[in-house]
C-alpha positions in Angstrom: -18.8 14.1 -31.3 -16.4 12.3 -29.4 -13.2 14.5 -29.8 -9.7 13.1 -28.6 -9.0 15.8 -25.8 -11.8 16.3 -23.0 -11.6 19.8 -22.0 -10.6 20.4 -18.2 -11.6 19.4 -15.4 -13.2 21.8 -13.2 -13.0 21.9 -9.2 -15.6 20.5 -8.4 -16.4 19.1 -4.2 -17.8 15.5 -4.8 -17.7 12.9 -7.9 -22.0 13.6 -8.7 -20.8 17.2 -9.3 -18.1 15.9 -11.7 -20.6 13.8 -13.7 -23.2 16.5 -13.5 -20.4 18.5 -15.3 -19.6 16.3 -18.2 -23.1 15.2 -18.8 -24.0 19.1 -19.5 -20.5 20.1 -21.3 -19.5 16.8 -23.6 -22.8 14.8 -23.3 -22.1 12.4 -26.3 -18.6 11.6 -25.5 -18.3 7.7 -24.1 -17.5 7.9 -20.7 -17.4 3.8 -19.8 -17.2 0.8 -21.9 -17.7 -2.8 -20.4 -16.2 -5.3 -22.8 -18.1 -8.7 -22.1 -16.8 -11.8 -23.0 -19.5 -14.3 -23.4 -18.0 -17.2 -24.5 -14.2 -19.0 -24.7 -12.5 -17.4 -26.8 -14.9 -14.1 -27.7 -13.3 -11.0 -28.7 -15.5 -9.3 -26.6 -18.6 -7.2 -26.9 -18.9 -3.5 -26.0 -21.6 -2.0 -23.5 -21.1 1.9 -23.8 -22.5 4.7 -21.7 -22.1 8.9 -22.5 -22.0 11.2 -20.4 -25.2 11.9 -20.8 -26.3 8.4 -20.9 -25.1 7.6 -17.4 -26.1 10.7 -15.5 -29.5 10.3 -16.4 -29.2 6.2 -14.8 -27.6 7.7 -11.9 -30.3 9.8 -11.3 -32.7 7.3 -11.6 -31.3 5.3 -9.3 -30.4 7.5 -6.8 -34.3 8.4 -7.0 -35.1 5.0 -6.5 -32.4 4.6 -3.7 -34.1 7.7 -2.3 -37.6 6.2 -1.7 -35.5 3.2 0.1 -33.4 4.5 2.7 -32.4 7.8 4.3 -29.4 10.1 3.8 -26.3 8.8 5.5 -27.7 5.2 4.8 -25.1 3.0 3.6 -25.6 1.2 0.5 -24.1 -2.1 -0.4 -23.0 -2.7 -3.9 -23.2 -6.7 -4.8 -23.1 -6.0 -8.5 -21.2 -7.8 -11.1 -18.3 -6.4 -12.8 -20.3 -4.0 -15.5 -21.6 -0.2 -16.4 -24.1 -1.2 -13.4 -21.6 -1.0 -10.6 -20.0 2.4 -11.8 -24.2 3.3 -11.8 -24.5 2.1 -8.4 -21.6 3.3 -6.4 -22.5 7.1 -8.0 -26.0 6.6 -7.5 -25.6 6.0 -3.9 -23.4 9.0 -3.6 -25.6 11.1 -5.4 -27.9 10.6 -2.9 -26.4 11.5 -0.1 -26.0 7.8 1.5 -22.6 5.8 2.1 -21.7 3.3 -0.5 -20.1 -0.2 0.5 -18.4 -1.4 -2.4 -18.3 -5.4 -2.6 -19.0 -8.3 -5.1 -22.2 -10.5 -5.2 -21.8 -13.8 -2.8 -21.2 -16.4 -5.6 -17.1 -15.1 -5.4 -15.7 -18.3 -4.5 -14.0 -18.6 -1.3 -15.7 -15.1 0.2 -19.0 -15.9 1.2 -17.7 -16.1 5.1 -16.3 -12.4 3.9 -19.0 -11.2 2.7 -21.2 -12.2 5.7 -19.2 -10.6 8.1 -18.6 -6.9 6.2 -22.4 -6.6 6.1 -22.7 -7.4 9.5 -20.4 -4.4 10.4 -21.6 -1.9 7.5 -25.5 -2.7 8.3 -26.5 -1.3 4.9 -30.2 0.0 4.6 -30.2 -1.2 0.7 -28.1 -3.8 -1.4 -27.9 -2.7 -5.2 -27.4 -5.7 -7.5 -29.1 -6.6 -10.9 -31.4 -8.7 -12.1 -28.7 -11.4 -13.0 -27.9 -12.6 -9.7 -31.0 -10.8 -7.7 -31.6 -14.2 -6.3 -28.3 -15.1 -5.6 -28.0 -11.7 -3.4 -31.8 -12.3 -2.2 -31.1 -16.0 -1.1 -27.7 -15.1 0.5 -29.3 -12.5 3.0 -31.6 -14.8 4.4 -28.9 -17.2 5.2 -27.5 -14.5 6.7 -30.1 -13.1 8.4 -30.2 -9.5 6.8 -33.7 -10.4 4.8 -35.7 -8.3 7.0 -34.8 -4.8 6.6 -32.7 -4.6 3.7 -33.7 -3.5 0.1 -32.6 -5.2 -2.6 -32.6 -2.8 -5.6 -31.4 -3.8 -9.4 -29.8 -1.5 -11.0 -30.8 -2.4 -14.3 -34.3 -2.5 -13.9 -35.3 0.7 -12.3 -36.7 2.8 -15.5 -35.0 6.1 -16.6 -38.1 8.3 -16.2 -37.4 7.9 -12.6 -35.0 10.4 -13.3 -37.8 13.3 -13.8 -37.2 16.1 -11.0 -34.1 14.4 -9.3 -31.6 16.6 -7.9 -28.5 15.2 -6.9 -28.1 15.5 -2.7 -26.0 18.7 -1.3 -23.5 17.0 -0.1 -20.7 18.2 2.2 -17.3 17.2 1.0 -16.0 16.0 4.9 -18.9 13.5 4.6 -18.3 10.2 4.4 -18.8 8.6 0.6 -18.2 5.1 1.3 -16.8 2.7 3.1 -13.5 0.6 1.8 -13.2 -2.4 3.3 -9.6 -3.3 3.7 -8.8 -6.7 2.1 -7.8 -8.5 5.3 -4.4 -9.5 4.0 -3.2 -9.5 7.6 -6.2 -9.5 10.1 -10.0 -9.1 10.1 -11.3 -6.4 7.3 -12.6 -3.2 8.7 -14.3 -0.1 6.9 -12.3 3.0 6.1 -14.8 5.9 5.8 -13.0 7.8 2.3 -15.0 11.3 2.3 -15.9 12.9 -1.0 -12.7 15.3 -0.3 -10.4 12.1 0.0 -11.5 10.3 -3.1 -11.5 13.5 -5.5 -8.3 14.6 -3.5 -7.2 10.9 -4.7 -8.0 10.6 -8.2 -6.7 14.0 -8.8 -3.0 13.1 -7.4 -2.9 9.7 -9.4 -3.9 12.2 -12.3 -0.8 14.4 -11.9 1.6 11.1 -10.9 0.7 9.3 -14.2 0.7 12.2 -16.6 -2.9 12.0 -17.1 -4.2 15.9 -15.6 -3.2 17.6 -18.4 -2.7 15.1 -21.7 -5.9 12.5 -22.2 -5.4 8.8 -21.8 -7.5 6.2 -21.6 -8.4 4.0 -18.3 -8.2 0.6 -19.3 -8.7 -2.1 -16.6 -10.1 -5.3 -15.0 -9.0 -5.2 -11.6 -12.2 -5.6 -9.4 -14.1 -2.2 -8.7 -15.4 -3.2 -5.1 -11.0 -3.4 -4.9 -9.6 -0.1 -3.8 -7.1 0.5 -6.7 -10.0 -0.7 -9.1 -12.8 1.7 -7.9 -10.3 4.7 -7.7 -8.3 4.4 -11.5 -11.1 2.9 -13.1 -14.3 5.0 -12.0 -12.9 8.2 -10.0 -10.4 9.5 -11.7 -11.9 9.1 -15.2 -15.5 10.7 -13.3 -12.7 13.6 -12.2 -11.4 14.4 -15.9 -13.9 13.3 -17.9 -11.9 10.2 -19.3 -12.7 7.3 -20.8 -12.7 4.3 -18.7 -12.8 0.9 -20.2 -13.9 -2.3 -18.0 -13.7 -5.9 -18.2 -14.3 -9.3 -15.8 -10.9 -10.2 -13.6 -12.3 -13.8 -14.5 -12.0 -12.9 -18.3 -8.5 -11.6 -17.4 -7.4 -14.3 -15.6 -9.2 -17.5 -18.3 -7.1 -15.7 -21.1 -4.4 -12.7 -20.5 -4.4 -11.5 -24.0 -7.9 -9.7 -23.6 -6.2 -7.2 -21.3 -4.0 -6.4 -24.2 -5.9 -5.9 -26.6 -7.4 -3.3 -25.1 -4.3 -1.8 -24.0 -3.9 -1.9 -28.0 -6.9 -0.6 -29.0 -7.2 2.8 -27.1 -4.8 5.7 -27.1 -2.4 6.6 -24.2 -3.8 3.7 -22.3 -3.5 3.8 -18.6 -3.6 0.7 -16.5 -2.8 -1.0 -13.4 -2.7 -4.7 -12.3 -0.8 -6.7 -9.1 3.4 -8.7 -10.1 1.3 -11.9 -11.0 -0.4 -10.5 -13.8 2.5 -9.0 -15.5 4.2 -12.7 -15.0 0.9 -14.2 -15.7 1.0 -12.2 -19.7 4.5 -12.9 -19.9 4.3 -16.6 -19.1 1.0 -17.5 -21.2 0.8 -14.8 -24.1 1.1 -17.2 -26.9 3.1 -15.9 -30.0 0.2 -16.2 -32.3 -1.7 -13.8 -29.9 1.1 -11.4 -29.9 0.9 -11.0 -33.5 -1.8 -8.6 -33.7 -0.8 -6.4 -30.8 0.3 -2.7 -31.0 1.4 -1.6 -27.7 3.6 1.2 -28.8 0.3 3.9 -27.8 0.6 2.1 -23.8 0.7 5.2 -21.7 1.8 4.1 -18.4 1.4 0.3 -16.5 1.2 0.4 -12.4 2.4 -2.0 -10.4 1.1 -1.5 -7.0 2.6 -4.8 -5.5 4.5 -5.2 -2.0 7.4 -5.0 -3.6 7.8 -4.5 -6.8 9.8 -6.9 -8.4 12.1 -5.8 -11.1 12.1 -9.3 -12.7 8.7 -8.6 -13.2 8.8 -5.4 -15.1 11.9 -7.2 -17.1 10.0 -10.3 -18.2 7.1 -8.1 -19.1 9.0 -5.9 -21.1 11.4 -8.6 -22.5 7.8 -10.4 -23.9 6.2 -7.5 -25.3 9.0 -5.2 -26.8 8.6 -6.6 -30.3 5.0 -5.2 -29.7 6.0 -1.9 -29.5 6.4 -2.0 -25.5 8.5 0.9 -24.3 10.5 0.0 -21.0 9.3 3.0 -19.4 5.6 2.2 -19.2 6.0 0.5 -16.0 5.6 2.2 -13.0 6.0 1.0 -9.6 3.3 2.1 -7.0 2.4 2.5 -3.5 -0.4 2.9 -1.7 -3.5 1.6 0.9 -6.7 1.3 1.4 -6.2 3.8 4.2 -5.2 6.7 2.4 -8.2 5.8 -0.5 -5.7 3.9 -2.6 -2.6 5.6 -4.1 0.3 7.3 -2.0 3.9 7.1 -3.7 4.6 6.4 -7.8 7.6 6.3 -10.1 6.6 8.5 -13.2 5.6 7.6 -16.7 8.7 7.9 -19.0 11.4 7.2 -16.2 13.6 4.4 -16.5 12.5 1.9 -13.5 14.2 2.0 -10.5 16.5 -0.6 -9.1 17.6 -1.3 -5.9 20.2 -4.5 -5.3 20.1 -4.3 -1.4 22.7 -6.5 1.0 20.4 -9.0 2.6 22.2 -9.2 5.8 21.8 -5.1 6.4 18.3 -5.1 5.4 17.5 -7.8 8.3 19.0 -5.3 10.7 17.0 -2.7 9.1 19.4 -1.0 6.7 18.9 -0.5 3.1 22.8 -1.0 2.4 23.5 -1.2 -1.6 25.1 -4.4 -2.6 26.2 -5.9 -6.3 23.2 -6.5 -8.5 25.1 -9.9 -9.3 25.5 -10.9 -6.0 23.3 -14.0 -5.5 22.4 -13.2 -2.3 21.2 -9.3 -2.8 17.7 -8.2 -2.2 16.0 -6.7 -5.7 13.5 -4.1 -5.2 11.8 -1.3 -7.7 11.5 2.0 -6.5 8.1 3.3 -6.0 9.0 6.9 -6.8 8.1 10.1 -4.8 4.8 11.0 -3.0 1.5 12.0 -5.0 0.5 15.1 -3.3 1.7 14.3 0.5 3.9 13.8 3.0 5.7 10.6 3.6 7.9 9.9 6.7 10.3 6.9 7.6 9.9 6.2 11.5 11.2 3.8 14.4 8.2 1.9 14.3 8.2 2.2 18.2 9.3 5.4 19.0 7.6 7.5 16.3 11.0 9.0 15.8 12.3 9.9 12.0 14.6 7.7 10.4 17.2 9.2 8.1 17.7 7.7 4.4 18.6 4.3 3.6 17.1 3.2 7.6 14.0 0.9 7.2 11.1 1.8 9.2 7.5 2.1 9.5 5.8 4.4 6.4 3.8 6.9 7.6 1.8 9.1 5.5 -0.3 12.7 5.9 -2.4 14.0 3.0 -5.7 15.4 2.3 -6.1 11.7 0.9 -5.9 9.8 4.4 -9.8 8.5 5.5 -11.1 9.9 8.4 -10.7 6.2 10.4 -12.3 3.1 10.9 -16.1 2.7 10.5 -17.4 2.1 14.1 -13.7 1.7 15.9 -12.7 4.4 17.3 -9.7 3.4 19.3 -8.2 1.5 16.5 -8.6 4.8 14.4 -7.1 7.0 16.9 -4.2 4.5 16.8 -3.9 3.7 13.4 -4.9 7.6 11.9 -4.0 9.5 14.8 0.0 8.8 15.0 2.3 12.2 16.4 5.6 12.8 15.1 7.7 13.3 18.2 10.8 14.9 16.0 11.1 18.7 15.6 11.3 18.5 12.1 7.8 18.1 11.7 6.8 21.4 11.3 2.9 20.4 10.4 2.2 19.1 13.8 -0.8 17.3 12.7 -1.6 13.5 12.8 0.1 10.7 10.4 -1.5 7.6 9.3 0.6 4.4 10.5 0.6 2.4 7.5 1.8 -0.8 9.1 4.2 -0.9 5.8 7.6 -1.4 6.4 10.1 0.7 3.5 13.2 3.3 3.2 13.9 6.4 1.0 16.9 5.6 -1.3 18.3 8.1 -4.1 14.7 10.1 -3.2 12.5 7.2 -4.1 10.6 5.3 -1.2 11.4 1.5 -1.2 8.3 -0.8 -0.1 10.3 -3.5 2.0 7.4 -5.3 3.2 4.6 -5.3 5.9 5.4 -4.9 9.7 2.9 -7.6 11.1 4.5 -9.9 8.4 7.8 -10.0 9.6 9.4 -13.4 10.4 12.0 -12.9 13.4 14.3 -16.3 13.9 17.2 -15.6 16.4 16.9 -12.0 16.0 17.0 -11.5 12.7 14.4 -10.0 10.5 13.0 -12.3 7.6 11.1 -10.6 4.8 8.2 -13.4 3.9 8.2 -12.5 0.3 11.5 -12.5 0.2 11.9 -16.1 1.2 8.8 -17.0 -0.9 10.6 -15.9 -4.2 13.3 -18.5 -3.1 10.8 -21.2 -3.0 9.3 -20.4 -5.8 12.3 -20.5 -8.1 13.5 -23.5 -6.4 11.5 -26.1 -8.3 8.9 -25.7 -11.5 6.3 -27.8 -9.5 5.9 -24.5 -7.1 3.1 -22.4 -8.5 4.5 -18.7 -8.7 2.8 -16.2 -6.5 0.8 -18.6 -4.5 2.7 -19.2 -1.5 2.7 -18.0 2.1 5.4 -18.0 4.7 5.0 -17.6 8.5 6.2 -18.2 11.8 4.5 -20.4 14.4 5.9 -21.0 18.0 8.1 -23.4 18.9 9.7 -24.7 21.9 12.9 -22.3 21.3 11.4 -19.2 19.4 9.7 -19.1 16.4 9.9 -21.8 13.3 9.2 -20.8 9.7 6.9 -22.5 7.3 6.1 -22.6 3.9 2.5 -23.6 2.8 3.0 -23.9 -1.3 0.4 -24.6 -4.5 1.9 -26.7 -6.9 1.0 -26.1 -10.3 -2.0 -27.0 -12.2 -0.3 -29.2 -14.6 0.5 -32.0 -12.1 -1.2 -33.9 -9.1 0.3 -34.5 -5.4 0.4 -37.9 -6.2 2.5 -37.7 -9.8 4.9 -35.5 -7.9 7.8 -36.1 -6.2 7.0 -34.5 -3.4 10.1 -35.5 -1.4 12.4 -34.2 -4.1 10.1 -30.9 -4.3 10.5 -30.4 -0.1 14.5 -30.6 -0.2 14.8 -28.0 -3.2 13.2 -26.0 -1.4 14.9 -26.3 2.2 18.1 -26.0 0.4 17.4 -22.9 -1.7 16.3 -20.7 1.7 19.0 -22.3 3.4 21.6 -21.8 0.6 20.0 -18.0 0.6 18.4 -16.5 3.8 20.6 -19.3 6.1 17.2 -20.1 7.5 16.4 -24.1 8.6 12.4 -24.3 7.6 10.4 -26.2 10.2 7.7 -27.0 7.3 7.2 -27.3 3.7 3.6 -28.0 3.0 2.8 -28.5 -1.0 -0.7 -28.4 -1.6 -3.1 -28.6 -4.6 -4.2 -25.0 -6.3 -6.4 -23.1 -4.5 -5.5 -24.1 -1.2 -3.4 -21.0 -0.4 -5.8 -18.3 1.4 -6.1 -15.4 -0.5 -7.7 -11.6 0.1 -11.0 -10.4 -1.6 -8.7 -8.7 -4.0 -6.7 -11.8 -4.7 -3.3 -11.2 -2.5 -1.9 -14.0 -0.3 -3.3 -13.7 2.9 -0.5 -15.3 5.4 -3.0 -14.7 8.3 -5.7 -17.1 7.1 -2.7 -19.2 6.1 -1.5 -19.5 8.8 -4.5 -19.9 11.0 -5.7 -22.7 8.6 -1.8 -24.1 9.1 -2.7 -24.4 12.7 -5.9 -25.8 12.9 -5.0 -28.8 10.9 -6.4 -28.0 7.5 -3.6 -28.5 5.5 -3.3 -32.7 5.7 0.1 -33.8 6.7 1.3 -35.5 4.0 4.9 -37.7 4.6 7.1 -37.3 7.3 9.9 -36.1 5.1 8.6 -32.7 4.6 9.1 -31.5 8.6 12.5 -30.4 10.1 13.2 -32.5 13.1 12.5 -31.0 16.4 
C-alpha cells in the first residue's frame, strides 16, 4: 500500500543506508516516477520505481560497477534524464566509488565541457544506457578516454546480479561525488560533497521547506547532474522516504505547462526552478492550459536565482492565482555548489520578502532602504535565514564582519560545506579554508568564501550579486544583473534573461558592454537594430548614469550559458573579445 504519510526517517550515515531502509520498511510505496514525453504535445507517460524496486537495480549495478573498478573509483554518470540516473548515482555510491554527476555529450553547446571535466575527474567507469551507449562510446574516443574506461548501461545489467550484494561500508567523511561547479564565472572544478555533507544537506532543505515532519511530494525537472537538481530531487526524497517525481528540462522548456500539471497532480508538491522559468510559465501558459489546473495543494516553489526578483514571484503569482496559487508558495533561496547546494531560504507560508534598496548606497556597498516607487530603487527578495549554519557578512579583503545593512562577501560554515576542490589544493585552502579575524567568532574554525556578494536586512540575507561580476566604472560598483534588467525592459526585441554585461579595458578604465539575444520571433535583419541600440543606451543611462561602450544584439543562442543553463558572462565575454560576436553597424559603439 502506498499510504499518504512515510513514517520517519531514521539517522542513518550515507544515502545506500537510507534506501536500504525504505526498501525493507515501505517496500511498495513509489519512491520515483519519470514522466516521459514522447511526442509534441503528450501528456506524459509514467516510469515508476518502489522502494523495493530500486534497491534491488541499485544493487545490481553496484555489483556490476564492482567487477569494473575499485573502491574510491570515480564513476561518471552520462545518463539521460530518467529512473536510470537516480539508479546510477546510488549505485556508484553503494559501492564505495565516487560518482561524477554529468549529462551524455549530445547537450548542445557542452561537448568542450564535457571533455574537459572528464579529463580532471579521470573516471574508472562511465554509466549510461543503452539509448545513447554509442553516443557516450563514440565521444570517448574523440576524446581519448576509450582505453581504460568502462562504459556500463544501466538498463541492461540484469537484476539477478543483485544475488549476495552488500552495499560497501562506507565511512561518512568519504567523498560521494564530485559536483562540478557550473563555470558561471571561470573554469569548472570538482567539489568532493562527502556522504555527511549531502545527507547533512537534504536534511536542512527538509526542515527549511517544511518537508521533515509533514509529507510532500518532489516534483521537478531541473537537471540531476545540476547541484540543486541531484539534491531536491534524489537526496532528500532518498533521506525521507518521499516521492520524487522527474521529468526532461527539454520537455520543460518545449511546453511550460507540463511542469504544472504535475505540481497539480501530487499533494503538497515541492519544487524548485531558476527567475526564467517562473517568467517563462507566466509569459507562455496559455489560458486554455490553465483551465484544468489545481494549484491550490503547491507546497512550496524555490527560487534559487542571484537575485531573486520580486517581479518574478509577482507575475507568477498574478498568472496562476485563479488556479488556486497561494502567494506564499514562493520561496527565495540561496545556496552553492560549494556547500552541496542549499545555504539560506525564506520559509513556506511567509509572505515574500521585499527589499526597495537606494541604488546609489548599494554601489558604495550599503543596503540603504529607499521608496519602492522610486524608479531608480534596487528590488530584491529576501532569501530568508540560514538552513542549519552559520552565515557571516565580511570586508571581502580583510575578513572582517560587517554589521547589518553593509554589503560584503557571504561566507558560510556548516556541516554542509565540501571538503574542497578535487585535486587543487591551494585553491581549496583559499576558497574553504577562510579565518574570521573578528572576536566574535567564537567557533574558530574555517569559513567557505562564497565569492557571493549580499547583506542581512530585517534578519533575512540579501543575495546582491557575485564578487568576480562586479562592474567598477569611475569607482563605482555596477551590479551586471542589475543593468541587464534595464536592457531588457528597454525594448520587446531583447529576449528576457539572456543577456550578459561586462567590463573590458579601455584606454581610461574599464568600458561596459552589453552582448543581448533578441527574441525568437524576429531576425537581425527585420529589426531595427539602430532603434533597438539607443533604447537601450538611454534606459542604463537614464537609470545606472552609466555611458555603454557596446550593445551587441545577436540571434538566440548566441549568449554563453552554464551546464545548468545560467548566463555565463565569462565565456561571454571572452567570446566578446576574440571577435565572435560580428560587428554589425557602427551605430551600436560609444565613440572613443
Amino acid at each position: 500500500m502506498d499510504s499518504r504519510r512515510p513514517p520517519l526517517a531514521p539517522a542513518c550515515r550515507t544515502l545506500p543506508e537510507y534506501l536500504r531502509h525504505w526498501a525493507e520498511s515501505t517496500p511498495d510505496r513509489r519512491a520515483f516516477t519519470f514522466v516521459d514525453h514522447p511526442a509534441p504535445h503528450s501528456r506524459g507517460v509514467h516510469r515508476t520505481l518502489t522502494w523495493r524496486r530500486l534497491d534491488l537495480r541499485v544493487r545490481a549495478l553496484a555489483a556490476r560497477l564492482a567487477e569494473e573498478a575499485e573502491p574510491g573509483a570515480r564513476v561518471a554518470l552520462l545518463c539521460p534524464q530518467g529512473v536510470e540516473y537516480v539508479t546510477g548515482f546510488l549505485a556508484t555510491l553503494a559501492a564505495g566509488m565516487v560518482a561524477v554527476p554529468l549529462y551524455p555529450p549530445g547537450l548542445p553547446g557542452h561537448a568542450d565541457r564535457l571533455a574537459g571535466v572528464l579529463a580532471d575527474a579521470r573516471p574508472a567507469a562511465v554509466v549510461t544506457t543503452s539509448a545513447v551507449r554509442q553516443e557516450v562510446a563514440d565521444f570517448c574516443a574523440r576524446t581519448g578516454r576509450d582505453g581504460g574506461t568502462r562504459i556500463v548501461c544501466a538498463d541492461a545489467v540484469p537484476d539477478d546480479e543483485s544475488h549476495g550484494f552488500r552495499p560497501s561500508d562506507t565511512d561518512a567523511g568519504a567523498t560521494a561525488y564530485l559536483q562540478y561547479t557550473s563555470g558561471s564565472t571561470r573554469a569548472p572544478a570538482g567539489v568532493e560533497i562527502t556522504h555527511a555533507n549531502v545527507v547533512t544537506n537534504a536534511r536542512q532543505a527538509l526542515t527549511a521547506y517544511g518537508a521533515d515532519v509533514h509529507p510532500v511530494t518532489c516534483v521537478g525537472w531541473l537537471p540531476l547532474y545540476h547541484d540543486m537538481g541531484l539534491v531536491l530531487s534524489v537526496a532528500a526524497p532518498v533521506v525521507r522516504g518521499l516521492l520524487s517525481v522527474l521529468m526532461d528540462p527539454t520537455a520543460f522548456l518545449r511546453e511550460p505547462v507540463r511542469w504544472l500539471r504535475l505540481l497539480a497532480a501530487h499533494p503538497r508538491a515541492l519544487s524548485a526552478a531558476p527567475n526564467f522559468a517562473y517568467d517563462y510559465c507566466a509569459a507562455t501558459v496559455t489560458d486554455s492550459q490553465k483551465a484544468d489546473l489545481r494549484l491550490d495543494g503547491v507546497h512550496a516553489l524555490i527560487n534559487g536565482s542571484e537575485p531573486v526578483r520580486p517581479g518574478t514571484a509577482d507575475r507568477f503569482h498574478a498568472a496562476f492565482a485563479d488556479r488556486g496559487l497561494a502567494p506564499t508558495t514562493h520561496c527565495p533561496s540561496y545556496g552553492l555548489a560549494e556547500a552541496t547546494v542549499f545555504v539560506s531560504a525564506a520559509r513556506p507560508g511567509a509572505p515574500l520578502g521585499r527589499f526597495a534598496l537606494d541604488r546609489d548606497a548599494l554601489a558604495a556597498g550599503k543596503a540603504l532602504p529607499a521608496r519602492p516607487d522610486d524608479p531608480r530603487a534596487v528590488l530584491l527578495a529576501g532569501c530568508g535565514t540560514p538552513a542549519g549554519q552559520r552565515i557571516r557578512i565580511v570586508d571581502p579583503a580583510t575578513g572582517a564582519a560587517l554589521s547589518e545593512g553593509e554589503v560584503g562577501e557571504i561566507r558560510v560554515q556548516g556541516p554542509n560545506v565540501g571538503r574542497g576542490y578535487w585535486q587543487r589544493a591551494e585553491e581549496s585552502e583559499r576558497v574553504f579554508g577562510a579565518l574570521l579575524p573578528d572576536a566574535e567568532d567564537s567557533s574558530g574554525g574555517r569559513w567557505l568564501r562564497t565569492g557571493d556578494l549580499g547583506a542581512v536586512l530585517d534578519g533575512q540575507l540579501i543575495v546582491t550579486g557575485r564578487l568576480k561580476d562586479l562592474v567598477i566604472v569611475d569607482g563605482r560598483n555596477h551590479y551586471p544583473q542589475d543593468i541587464e534588467a534595464t536592457a531588457q525592459d528597454a525594448h520587446p526585441a531583447v529576449r528576457p534573461d539572456r543577456l550578459a554585461v561586462f567590463a573590458v579595458p579601455g584606454s581610461s578604465g574599464e568600458r561596459v558592454v552589453v552582448v543581448a539575444e533578441h527574441v525568437r520571433t524576429t531576425t537581425l535583419t527585420d529589426l531595427d537594430v539602430p532603434n533597438v541600440v539607443r533604447a537601450v543606451r538611454g534606459a542604463v543611462s537614464g537609470r545606472h548614469g552609466l555611458r555603454l561602450h557596446d550593445v551587441v544584439l545577436v540571434p538566440p543562442g548566441s549568449v554563453a550559458r552554464t551546464s545548468s543553463g545560467k548566463v555565463s558572462r565569462a565565456l561571454t565575454r571572452e567570446r566578446y573579445l576574440d571577435g565572435m560576436y560580428t560587428a554589425p553597424p557602427a551605430s551600436r559603439k560609444a565613440a572613443g
